[in-house]
N, C-alpha and C positions, 0 to 999 in steps of 0.2 A: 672288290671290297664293298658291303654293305654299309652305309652311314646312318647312323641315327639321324632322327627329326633336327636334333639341337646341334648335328656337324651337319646337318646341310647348308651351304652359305646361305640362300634366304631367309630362311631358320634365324638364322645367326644376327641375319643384319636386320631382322624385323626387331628380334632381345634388343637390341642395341638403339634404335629406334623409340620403341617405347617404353624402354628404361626411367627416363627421365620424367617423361609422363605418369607412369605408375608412383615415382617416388614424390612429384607434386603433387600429385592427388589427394582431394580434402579428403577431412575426416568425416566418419558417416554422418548425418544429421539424425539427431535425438530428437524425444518429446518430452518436454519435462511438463509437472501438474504445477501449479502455484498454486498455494491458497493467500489471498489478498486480505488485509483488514478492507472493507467498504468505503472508509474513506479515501482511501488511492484509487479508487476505477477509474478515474480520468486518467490521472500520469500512469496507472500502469497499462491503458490500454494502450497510448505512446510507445513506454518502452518496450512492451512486446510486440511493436510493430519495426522499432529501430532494431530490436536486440534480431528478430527473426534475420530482417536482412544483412545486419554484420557477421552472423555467424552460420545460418542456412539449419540451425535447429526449427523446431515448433515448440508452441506457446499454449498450452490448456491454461485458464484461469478459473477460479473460484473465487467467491466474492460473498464477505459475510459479518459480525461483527467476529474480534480477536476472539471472545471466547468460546463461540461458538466452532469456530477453526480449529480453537485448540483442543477441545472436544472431541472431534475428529477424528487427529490425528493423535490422540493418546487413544483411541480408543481403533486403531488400525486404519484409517482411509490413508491412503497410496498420492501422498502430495509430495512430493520433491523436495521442496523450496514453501517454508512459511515467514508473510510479510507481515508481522505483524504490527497494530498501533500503538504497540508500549514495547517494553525491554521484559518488562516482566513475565510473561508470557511463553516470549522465546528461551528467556532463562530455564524457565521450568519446565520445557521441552526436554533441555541440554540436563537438567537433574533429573528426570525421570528416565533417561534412557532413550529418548526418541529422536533426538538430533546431537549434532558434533559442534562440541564446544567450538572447537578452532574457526567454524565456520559463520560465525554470528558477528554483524557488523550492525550499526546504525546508520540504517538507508538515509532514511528522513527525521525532521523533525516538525512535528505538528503546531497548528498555529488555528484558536477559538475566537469565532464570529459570531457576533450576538445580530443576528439578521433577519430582514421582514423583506417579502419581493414588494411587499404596498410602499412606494415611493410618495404616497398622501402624510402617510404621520410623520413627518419631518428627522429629523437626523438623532439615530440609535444612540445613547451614550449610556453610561454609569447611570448619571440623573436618571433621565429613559428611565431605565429600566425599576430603579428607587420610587418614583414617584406617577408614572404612566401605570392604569390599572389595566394590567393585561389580562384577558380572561384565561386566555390557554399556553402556556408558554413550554414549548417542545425541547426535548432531550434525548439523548441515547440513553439506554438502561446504562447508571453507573455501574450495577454489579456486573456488564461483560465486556463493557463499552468504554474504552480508556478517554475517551473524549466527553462520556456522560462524565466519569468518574471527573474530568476537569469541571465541566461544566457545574456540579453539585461544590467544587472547591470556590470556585469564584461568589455562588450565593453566598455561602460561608461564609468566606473572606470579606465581603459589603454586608454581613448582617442581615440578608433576604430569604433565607431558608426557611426561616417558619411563612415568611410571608406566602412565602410560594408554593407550600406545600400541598394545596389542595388544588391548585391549579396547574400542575405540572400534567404534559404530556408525554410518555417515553415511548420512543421506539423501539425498535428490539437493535435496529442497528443506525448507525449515524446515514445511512440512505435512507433509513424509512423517516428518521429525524427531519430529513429535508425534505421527503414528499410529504409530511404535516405540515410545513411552514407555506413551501411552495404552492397547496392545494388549496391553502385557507383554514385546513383544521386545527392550524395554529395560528396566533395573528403574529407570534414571531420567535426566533427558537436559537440556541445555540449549536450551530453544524460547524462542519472545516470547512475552515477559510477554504482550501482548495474545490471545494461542493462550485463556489460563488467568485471566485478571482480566475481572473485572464487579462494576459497582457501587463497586470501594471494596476489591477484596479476592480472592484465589482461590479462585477457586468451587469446584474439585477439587482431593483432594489436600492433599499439600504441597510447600512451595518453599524457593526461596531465594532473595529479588531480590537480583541480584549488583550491589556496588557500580560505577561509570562508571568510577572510579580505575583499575579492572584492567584493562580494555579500550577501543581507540579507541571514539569518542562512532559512533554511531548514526544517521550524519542522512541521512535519506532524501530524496532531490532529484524530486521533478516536473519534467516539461521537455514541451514541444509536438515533436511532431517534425517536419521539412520537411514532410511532406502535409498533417499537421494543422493547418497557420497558413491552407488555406484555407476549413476549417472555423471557421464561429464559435462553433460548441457547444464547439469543443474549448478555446477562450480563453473563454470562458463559464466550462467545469468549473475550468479552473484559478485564473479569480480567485475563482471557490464557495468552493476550498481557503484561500483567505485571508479567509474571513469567518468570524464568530464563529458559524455554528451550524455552521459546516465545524468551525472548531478544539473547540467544545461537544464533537460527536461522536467528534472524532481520540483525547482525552483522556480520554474515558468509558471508551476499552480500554486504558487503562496506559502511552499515548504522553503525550512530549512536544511542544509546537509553540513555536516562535519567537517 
């Protein structure tokens, strides 16, 4: 009698063998694209180094202001997963057709620093700002930049908008907002908090963390977008963002979370 491969006892007791093996076997590792607002590159460079090794996906990131992102991605670039620095944004992803409502949470919540690295003019405040004749004072474009858009609320809100109207400098995104402050080409500008906090405290410099009262709240929305739902890395990274060494990290750089 002839036996097949799979009646021969070797055969047999190899299946049996690595059975259990085959059936714990991870699942394959993905690449997912992120497009980031600018002002997360610190923490997101973090979490796509914890998220890689809890889960053995990869990590492409883009880095830019919100509106420029979303640009983008209404307009076809292949990003997975967009972080954006408002709600607004990602909303209008989910009504336009471009990402899944269900999938949209608030990672973070943002928090505006009125900050100079020149540690000589004495300590940042309201006053400061009212009554110190600042030649160049830096900003992210409010019209892309949910962080300018704060920053233009708070002049308002104290009455300094005209003052400052011909002295304003704008970036295109709240990173080039801090390499004006940082380089000199501003003598002091409003970035996030997170650009200038570690640990507990600003590292350079000094500041002024502006109170939330003056400006709309900060809250930065996550959302999957239409390509990325058939990615599972990409619904992976976003419930990472809702675990506790996600929100550990978010909060180590001056964010809040939910």
């Amino acid at each position: 009698m002839t036996l097949t491969i799979l009646q021969r006892p070797f055969f047999r007791l190899l299946l049996v063998v690595m059975a259990p093996w085959v059936l714990a076997s991870p699942a394959r590792s993905e690449e997912i694209t992120v497009a980031v607002a600018a002002n997360f590159t610190g923490a997101m460079a973090q979490l796509a180094t914890a998220f890689e090794a809890d889960s053995g996906h990869q990590v492409k990131v883009s880095y830019g202001s919100s509106g420029r992102l979303y640009a983008q991605i209404i307009n076809g670039a292949p990003f997975d997963v967009f972080l954006s620095a408002d709600q607004e944004k990602a909303t209008a992803l989910v009504d336009a057709g471009k990402a899944e409502a269900d999938s949209r949470i608030t990672y973070a919540v943002g928090r505006l620093i009125l900050w100079s690295p020149d540690d000589s003019i004495g300590d940042i405040s309201e006053h400061w700002l009212a009554t110190v004749s600042i030649k160049r004072l830096a900003l992210a474009n409010p019209r892309v930049a949910p962080y300018g858009a704060a920053a233009m609320d708070v002049l308002d809100n104290l009455g300094l908008a005209s003052q400052y109207q011909d002295r304003l400098v704008m970036g295109e995104n709240i990173s080039q907002t801090y390499q004006f402050v940082s380089t000199g080409n501003a003598q002091a500008g409003f970035v996030a908090l997170s650009q200038v906090f570690r640990g507990g405290d600003v590292q350079v410099g000094t500041g002024w963390i502006v109170p939330e009262s003056l400006h709309a709240p900060i809250r930065q929305d996550a959302v999957i977008t239409h390509g990325g739902m058939t990615n599972p890395a990409a619904k992976a990274f976003v419930n990472f963002l809702r675990q506790d060494e996600a929100k550990s990290i978010i909060k180590s750089f001056g964010y809040g979370t939910d």
